[in-house]
N, CA, C and O atoms as a GROMACS GRO file, in nm:
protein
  492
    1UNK      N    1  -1.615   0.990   0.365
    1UNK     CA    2  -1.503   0.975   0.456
    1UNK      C    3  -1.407   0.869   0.400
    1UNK      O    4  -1.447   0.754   0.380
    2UNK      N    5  -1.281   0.907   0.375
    2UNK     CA    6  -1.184   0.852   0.379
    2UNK      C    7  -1.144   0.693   0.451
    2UNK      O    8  -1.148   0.712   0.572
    3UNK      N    9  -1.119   0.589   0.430
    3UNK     CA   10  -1.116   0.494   0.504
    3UNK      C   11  -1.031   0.362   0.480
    3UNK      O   12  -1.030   0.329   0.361
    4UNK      N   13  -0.959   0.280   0.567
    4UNK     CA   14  -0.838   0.195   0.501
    4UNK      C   15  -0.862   0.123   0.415
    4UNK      O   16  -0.784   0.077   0.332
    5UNK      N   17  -1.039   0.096   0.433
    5UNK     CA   18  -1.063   0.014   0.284
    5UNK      C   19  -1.055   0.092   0.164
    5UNK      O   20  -1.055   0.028   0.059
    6UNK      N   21  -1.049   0.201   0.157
    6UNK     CA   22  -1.052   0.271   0.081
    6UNK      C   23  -0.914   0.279   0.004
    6UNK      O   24  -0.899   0.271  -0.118
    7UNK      N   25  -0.832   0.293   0.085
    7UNK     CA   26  -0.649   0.342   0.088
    7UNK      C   27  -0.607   0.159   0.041
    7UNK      O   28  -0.560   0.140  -0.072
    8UNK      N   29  -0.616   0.110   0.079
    8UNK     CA   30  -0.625  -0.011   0.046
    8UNK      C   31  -0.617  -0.104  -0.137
    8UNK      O   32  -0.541  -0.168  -0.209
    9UNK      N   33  -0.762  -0.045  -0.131
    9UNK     CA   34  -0.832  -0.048  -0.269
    9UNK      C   35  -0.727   0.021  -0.376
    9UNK      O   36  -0.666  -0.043  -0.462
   10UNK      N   37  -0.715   0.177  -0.352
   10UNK     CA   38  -0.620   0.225  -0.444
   10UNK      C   39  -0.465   0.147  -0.460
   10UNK      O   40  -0.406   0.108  -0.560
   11UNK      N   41  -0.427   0.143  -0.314
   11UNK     CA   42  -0.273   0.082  -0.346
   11UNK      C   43  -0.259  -0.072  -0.398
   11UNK      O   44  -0.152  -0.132  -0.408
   12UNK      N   45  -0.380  -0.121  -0.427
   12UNK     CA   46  -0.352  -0.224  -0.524
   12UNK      C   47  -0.348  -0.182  -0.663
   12UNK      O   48  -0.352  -0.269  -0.750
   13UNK      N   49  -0.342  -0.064  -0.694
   13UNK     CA   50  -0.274  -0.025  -0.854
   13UNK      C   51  -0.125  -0.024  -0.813
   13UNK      O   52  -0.055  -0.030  -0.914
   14UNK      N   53  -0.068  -0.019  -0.722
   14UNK     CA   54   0.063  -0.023  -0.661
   14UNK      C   55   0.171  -0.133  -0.678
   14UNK      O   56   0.183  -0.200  -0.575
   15UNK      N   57   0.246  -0.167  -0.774
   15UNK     CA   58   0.303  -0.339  -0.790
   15UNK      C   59   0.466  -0.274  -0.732
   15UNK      O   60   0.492  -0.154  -0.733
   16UNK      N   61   0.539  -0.357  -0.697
   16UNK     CA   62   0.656  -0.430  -0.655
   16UNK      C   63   0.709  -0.405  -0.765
   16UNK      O   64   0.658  -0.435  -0.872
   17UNK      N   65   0.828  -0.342  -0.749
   17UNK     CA   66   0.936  -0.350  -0.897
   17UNK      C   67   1.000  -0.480  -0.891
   17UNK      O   68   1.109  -0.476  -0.948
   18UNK      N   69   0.973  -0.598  -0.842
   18UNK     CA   70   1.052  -0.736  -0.884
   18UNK      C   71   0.963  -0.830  -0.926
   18UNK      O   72   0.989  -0.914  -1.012
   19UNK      N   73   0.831  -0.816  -0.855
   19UNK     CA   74   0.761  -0.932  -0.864
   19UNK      C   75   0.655  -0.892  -0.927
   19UNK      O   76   0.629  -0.777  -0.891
   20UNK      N   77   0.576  -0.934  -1.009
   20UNK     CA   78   0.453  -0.858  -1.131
   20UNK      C   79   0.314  -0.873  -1.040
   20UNK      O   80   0.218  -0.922  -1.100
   21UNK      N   81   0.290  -0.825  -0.866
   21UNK     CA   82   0.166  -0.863  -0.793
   21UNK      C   83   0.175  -0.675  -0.733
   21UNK      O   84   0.259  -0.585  -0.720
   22UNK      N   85   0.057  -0.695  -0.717
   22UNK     CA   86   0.028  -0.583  -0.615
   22UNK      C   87   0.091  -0.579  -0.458
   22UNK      O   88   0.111  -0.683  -0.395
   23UNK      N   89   0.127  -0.417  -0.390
   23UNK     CA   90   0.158  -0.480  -0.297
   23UNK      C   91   0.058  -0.514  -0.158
   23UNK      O   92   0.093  -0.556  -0.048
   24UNK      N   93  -0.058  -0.487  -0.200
   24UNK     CA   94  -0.147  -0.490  -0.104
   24UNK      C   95  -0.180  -0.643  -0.096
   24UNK      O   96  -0.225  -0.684   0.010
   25UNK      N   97  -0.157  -0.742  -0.213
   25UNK     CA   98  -0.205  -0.893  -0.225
   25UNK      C   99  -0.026  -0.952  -0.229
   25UNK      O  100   0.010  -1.062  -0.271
   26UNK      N  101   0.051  -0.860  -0.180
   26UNK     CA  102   0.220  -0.940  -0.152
   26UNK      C  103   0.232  -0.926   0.011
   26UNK      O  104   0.324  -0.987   0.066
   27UNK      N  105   0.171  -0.872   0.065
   27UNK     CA  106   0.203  -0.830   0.212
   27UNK      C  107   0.250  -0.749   0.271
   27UNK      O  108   0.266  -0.735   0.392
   28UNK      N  109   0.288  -0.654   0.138
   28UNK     CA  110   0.366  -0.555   0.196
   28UNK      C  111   0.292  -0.485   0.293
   28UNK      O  112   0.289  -0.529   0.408
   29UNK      N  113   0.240  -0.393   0.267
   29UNK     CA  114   0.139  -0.305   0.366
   29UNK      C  115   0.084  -0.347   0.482
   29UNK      O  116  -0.033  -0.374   0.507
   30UNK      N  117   0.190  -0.350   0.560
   30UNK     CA  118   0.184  -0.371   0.695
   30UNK      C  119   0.081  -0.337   0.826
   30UNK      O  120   0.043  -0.401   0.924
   31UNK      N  121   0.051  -0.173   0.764
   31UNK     CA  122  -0.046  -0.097   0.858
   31UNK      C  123  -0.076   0.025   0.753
   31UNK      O  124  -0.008   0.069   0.660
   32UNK      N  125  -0.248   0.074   0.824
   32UNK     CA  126  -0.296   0.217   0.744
   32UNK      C  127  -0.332   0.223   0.843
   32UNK      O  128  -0.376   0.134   0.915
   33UNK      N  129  -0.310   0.391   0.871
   33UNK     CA  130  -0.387   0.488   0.924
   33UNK      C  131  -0.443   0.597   0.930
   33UNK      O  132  -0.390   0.703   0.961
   34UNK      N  133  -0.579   0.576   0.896
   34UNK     CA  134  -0.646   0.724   0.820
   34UNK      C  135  -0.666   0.847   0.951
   34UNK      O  136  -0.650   0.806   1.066
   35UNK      N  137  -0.689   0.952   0.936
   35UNK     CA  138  -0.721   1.045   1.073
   35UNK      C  139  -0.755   1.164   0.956
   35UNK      O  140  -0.708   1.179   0.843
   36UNK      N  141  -0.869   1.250   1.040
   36UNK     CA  142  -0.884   1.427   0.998
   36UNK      C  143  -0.797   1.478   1.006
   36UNK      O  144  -0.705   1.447   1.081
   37UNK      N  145  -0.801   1.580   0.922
   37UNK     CA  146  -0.675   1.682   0.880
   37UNK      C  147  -0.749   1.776   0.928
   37UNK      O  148  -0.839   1.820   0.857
   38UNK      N  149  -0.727   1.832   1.067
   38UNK     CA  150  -0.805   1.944   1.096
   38UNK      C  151  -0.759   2.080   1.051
   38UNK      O  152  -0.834   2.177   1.047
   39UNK      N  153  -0.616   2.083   1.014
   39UNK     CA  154  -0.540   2.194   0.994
   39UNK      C  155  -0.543   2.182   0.804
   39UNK      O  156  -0.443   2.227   0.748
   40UNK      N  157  -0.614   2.144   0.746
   40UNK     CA  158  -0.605   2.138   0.587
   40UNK      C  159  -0.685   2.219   0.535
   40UNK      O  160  -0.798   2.246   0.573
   41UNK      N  161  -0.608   2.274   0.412
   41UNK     CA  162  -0.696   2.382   0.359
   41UNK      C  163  -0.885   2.391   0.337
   41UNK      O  164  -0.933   2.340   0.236
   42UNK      N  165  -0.942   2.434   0.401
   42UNK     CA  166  -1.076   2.431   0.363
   42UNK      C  167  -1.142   2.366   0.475
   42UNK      O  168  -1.265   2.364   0.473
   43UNK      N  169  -1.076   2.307   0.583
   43UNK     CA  170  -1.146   2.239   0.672
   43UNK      C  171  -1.253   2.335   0.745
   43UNK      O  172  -1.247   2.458   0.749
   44UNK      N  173  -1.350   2.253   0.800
   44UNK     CA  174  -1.463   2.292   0.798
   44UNK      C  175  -1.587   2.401   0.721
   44UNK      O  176  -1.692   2.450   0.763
   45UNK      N  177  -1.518   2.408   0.598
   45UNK     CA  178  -1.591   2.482   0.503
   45UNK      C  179  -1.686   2.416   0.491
   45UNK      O  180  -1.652   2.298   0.502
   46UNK      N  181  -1.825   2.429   0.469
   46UNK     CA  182  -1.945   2.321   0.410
   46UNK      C  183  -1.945   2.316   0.256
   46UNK      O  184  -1.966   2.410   0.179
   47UNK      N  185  -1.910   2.164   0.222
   47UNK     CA  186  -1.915   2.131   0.020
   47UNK      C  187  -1.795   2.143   0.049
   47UNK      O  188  -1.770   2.187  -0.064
   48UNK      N  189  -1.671   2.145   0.112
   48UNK     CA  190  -1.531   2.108   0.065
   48UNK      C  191  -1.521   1.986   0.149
   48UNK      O  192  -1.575   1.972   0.258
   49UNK      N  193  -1.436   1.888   0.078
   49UNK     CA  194  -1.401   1.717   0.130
   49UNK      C  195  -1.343   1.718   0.194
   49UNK      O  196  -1.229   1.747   0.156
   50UNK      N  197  -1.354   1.698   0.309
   50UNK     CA  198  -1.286   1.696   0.446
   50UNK      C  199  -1.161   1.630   0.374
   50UNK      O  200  -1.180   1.552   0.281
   51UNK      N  201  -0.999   1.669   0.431
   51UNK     CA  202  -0.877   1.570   0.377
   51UNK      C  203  -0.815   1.514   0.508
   51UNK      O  204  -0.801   1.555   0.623
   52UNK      N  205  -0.787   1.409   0.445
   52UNK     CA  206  -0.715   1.348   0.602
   52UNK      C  207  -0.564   1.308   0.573
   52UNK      O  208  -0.518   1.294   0.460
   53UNK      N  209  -0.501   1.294   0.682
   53UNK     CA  210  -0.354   1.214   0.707
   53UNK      C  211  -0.357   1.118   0.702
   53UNK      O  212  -0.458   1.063   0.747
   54UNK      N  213  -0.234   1.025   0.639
   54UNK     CA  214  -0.229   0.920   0.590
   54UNK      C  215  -0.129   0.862   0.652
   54UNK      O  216  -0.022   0.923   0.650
   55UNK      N  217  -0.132   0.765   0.704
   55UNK     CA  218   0.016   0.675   0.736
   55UNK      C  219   0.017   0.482   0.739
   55UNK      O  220  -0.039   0.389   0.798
   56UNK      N  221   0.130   0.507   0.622
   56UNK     CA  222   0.143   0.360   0.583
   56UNK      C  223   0.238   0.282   0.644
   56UNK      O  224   0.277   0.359   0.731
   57UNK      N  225   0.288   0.203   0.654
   57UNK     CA  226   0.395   0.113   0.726
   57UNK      C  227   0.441   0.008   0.599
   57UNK      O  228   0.373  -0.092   0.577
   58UNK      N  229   0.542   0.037   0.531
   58UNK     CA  230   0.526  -0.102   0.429
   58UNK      C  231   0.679  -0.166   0.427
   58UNK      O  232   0.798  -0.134   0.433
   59UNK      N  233   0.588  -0.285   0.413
   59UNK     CA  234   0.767  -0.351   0.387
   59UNK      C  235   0.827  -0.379   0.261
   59UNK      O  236   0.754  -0.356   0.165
   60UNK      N  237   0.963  -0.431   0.232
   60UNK     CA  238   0.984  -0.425   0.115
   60UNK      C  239   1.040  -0.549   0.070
   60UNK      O  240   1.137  -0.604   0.124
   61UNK      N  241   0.978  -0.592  -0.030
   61UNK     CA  242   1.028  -0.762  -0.091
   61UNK      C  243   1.204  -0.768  -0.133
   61UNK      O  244   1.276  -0.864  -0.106
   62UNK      N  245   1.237  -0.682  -0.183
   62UNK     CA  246   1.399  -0.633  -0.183
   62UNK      C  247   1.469  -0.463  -0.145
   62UNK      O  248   1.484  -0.364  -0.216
   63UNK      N  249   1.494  -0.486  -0.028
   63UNK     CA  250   1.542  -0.376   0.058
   63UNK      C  251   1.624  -0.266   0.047
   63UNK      O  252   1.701  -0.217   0.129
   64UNK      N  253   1.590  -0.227  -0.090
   64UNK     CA  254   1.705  -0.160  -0.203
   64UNK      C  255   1.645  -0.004  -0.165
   64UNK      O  256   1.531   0.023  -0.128
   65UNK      N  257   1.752   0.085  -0.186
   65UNK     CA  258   1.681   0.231  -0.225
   65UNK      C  259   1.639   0.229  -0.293
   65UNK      O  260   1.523   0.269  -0.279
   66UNK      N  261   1.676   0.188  -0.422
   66UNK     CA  262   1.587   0.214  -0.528
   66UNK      C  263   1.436   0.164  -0.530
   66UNK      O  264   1.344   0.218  -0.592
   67UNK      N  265   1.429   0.044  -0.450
   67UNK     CA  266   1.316  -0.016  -0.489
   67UNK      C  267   1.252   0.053  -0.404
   67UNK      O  268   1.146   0.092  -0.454
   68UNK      N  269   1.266   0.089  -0.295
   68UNK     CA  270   1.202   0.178  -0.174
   68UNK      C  271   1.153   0.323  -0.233
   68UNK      O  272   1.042   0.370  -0.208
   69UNK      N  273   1.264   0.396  -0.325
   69UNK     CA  274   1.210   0.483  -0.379
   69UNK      C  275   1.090   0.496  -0.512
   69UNK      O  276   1.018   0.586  -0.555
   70UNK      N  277   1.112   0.373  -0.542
   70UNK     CA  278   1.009   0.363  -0.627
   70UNK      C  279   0.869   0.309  -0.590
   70UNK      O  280   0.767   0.340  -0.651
   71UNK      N  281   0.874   0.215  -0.473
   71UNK     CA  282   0.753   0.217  -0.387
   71UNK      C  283   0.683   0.346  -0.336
   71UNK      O  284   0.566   0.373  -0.310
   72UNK      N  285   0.787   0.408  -0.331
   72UNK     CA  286   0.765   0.531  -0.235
   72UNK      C  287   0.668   0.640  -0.309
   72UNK      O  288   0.570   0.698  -0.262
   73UNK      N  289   0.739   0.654  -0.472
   73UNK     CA  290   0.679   0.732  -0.565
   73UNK      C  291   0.557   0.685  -0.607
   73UNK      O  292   0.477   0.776  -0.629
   74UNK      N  293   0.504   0.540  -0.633
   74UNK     CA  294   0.381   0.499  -0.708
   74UNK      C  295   0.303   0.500  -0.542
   74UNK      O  296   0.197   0.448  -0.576
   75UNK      N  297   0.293   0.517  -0.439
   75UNK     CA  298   0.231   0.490  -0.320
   75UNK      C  299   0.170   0.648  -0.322
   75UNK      O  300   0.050   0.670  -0.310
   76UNK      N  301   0.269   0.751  -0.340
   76UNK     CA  302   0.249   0.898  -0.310
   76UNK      C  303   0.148   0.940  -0.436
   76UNK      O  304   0.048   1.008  -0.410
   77UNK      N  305   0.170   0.908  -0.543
   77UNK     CA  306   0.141   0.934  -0.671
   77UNK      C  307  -0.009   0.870  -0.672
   77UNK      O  308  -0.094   0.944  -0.722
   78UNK      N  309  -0.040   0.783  -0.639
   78UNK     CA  310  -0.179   0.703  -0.622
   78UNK      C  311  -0.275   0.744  -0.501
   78UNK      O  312  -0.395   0.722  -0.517
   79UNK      N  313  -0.236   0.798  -0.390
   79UNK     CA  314  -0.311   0.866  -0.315
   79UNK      C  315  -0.328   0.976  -0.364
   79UNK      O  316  -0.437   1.026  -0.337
   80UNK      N  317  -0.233   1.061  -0.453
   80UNK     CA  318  -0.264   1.182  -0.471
   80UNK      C  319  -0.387   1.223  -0.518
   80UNK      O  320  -0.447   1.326  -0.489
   81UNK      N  321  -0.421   1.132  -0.596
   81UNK     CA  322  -0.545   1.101  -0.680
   81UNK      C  323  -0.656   1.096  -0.639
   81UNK      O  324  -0.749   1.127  -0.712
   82UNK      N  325  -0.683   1.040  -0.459
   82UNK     CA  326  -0.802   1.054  -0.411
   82UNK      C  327  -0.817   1.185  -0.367
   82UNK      O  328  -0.736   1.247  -0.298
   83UNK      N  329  -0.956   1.237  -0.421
   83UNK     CA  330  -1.006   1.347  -0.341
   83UNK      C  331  -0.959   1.398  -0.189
   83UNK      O  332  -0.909   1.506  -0.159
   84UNK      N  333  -0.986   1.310  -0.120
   84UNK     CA  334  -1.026   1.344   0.060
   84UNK      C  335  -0.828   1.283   0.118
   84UNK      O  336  -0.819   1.270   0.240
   85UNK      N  337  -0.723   1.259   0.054
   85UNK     CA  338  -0.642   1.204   0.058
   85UNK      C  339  -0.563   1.375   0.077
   85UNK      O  340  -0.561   1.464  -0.007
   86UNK      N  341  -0.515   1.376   0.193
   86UNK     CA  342  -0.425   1.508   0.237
   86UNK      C  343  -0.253   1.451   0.241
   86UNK      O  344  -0.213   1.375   0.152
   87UNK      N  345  -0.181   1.488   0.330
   87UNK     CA  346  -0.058   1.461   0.384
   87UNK      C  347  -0.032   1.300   0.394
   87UNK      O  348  -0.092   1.231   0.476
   88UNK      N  349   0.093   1.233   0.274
   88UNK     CA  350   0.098   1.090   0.349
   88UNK      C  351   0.251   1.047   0.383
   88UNK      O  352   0.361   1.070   0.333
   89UNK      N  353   0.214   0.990   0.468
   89UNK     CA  354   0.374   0.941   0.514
   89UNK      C  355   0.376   0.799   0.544
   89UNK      O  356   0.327   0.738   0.638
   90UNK      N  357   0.456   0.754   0.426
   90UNK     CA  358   0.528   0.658   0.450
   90UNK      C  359   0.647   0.629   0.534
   90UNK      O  360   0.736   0.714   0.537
   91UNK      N  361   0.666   0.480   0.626
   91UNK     CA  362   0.742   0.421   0.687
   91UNK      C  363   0.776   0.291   0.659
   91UNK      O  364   0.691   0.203   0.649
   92UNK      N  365   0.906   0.268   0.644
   92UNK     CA  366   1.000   0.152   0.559
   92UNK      C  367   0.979   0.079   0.698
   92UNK      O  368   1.037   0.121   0.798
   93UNK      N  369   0.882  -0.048   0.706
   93UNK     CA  370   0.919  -0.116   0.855
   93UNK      C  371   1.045  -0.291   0.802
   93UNK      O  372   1.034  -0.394   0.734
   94UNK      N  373   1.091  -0.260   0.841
   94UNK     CA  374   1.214  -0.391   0.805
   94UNK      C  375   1.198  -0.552   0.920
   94UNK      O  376   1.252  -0.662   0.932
   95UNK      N  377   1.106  -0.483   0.973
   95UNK     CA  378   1.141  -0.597   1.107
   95UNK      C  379   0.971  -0.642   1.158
   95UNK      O  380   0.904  -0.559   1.221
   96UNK      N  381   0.928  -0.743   1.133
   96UNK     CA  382   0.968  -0.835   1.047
   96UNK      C  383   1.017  -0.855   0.924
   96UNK      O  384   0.924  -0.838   0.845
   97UNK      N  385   1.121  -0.882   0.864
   97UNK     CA  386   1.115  -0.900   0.749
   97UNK      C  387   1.038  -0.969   0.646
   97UNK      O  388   1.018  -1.084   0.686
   98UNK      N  389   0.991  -0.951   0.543
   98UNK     CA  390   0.874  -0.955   0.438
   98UNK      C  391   0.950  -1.138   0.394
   98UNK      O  392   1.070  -1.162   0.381
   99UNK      N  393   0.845  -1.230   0.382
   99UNK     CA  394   0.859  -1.330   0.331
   99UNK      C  395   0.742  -1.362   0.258
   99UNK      O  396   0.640  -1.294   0.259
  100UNK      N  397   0.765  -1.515   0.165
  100UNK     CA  398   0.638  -1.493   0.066
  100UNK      C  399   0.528  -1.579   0.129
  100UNK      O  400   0.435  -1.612   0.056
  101UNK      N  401   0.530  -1.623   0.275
  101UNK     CA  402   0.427  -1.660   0.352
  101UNK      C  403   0.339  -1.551   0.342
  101UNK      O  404   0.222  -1.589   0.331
  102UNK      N  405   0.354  -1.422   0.341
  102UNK     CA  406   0.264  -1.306   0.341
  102UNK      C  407   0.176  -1.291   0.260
  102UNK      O  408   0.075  -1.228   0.292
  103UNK      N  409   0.192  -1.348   0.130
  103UNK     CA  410   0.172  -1.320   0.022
  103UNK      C  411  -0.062  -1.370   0.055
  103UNK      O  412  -0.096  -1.455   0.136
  104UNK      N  413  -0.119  -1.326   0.007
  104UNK     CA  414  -0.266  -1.334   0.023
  104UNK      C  415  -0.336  -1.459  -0.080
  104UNK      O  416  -0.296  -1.449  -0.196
  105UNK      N  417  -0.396  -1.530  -0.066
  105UNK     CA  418  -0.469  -1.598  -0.192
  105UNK      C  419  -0.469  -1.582  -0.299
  105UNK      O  420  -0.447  -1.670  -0.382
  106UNK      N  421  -0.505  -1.401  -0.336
  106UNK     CA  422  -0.487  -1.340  -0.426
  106UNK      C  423  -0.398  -1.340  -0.508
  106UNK      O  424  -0.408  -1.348  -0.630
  107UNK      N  425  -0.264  -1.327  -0.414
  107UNK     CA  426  -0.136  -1.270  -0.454
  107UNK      C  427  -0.114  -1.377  -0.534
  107UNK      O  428  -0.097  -1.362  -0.654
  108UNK      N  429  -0.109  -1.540  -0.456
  108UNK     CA  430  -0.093  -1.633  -0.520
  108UNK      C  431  -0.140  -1.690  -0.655
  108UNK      O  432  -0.090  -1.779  -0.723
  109UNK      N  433  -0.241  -1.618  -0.674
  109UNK     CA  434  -0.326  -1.651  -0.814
  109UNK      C  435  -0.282  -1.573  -0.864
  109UNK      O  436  -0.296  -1.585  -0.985
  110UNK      N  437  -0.227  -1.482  -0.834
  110UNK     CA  438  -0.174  -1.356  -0.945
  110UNK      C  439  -0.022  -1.420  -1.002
  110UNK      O  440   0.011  -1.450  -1.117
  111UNK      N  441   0.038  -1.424  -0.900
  111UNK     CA  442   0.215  -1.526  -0.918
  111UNK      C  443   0.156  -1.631  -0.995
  111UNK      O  444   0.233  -1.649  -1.090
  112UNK      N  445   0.052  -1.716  -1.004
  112UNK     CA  446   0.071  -1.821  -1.046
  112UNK      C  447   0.128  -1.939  -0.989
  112UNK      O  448   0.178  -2.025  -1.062
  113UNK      N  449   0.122  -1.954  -0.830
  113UNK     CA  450   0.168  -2.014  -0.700
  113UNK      C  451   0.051  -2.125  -0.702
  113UNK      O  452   0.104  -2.231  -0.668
  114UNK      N  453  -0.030  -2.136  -0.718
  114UNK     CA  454  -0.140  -2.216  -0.665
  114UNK      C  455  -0.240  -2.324  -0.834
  114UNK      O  456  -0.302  -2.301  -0.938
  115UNK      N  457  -0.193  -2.433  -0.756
  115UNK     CA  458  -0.225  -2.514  -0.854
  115UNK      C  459  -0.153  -2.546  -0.963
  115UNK      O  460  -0.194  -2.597  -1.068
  116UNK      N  461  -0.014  -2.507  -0.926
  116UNK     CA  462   0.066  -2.547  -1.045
  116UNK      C  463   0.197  -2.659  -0.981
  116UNK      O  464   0.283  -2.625  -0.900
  117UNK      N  465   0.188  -2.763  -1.028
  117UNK     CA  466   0.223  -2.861  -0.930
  117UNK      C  467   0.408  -2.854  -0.912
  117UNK      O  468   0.493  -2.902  -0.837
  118UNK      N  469   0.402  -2.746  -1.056
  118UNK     CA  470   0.591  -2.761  -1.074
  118UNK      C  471   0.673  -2.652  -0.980
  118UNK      O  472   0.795  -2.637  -0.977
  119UNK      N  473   0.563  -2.570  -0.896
  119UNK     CA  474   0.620  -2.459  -0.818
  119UNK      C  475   0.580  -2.475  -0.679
  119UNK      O  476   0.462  -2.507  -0.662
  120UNK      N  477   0.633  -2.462  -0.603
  120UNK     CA  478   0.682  -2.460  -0.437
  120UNK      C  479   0.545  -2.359  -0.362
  120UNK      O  480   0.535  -2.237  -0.353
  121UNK      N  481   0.448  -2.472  -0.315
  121UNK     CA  482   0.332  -2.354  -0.275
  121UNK      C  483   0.380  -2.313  -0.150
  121UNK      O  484   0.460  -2.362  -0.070
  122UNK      N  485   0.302  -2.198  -0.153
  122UNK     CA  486   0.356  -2.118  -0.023
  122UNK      C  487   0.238  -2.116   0.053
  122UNK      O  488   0.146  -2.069  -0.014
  123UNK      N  489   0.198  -2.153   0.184
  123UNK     CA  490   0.086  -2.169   0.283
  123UNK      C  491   0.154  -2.084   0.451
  123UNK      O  492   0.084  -2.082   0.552
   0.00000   0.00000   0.00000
């Protein structure tokens, strides 16, 4: 079964066209929501992978089409890849707007934010 840790996991191959972090350790990814695809090819066949619907909520570090479309493409392109991964739809949420308070522990060790005394930590 399909699951947000799951959806999760993958979209950290997912980076930000400005900033060199994932967006799952930048904050973007606001919300997942996995559900059965009861209407997907093969459902309830026995030995075919159940596929489910997908819905993301993400925000965006610069609010550009372009950058939106290119979130949009490596987000679609990386689920495609999971097996049990059916129909996904993404939603551009703008409000709150994305700041680098969001950003995860992770993220910060990835930026290079933490422990470096010449850059502005973010808590």
């Amino acid at each position: 079964m399909l699951t947000e840790s799951n959806i999760l996991d993958a979209l950290r191959d997912c980076f930000d066209p400005a900033l060199p972090c994932n967006i799952v350790d930048l904050g973007l990814v606001r919300s997942v929501s996995v559900a059965h695809d009861p209407e997907a090819p093969g459902a309830g066949v026995p030995g075919v992978p159940q596929k489910h619907l997908i819905q993301i909520g993400l925000a965006l570090t610069n609010p550009t089409e372009e950058a939106a479309a290119q979130l949009t493409a490596q987000i679609l392109n990386r689920l495609a890849g999971l097996e049990e991964a059916g129909e996904t739809t993404i939603t551009l949420v703008d409000h709150p707007a994305w700041t680098p308070v969001e950003i995860t522990p992770a993220g910060r060790r990835i930026l290079g934010l933490d422990g470096n005394p010449n850059l502005i930590q973010i808590r």
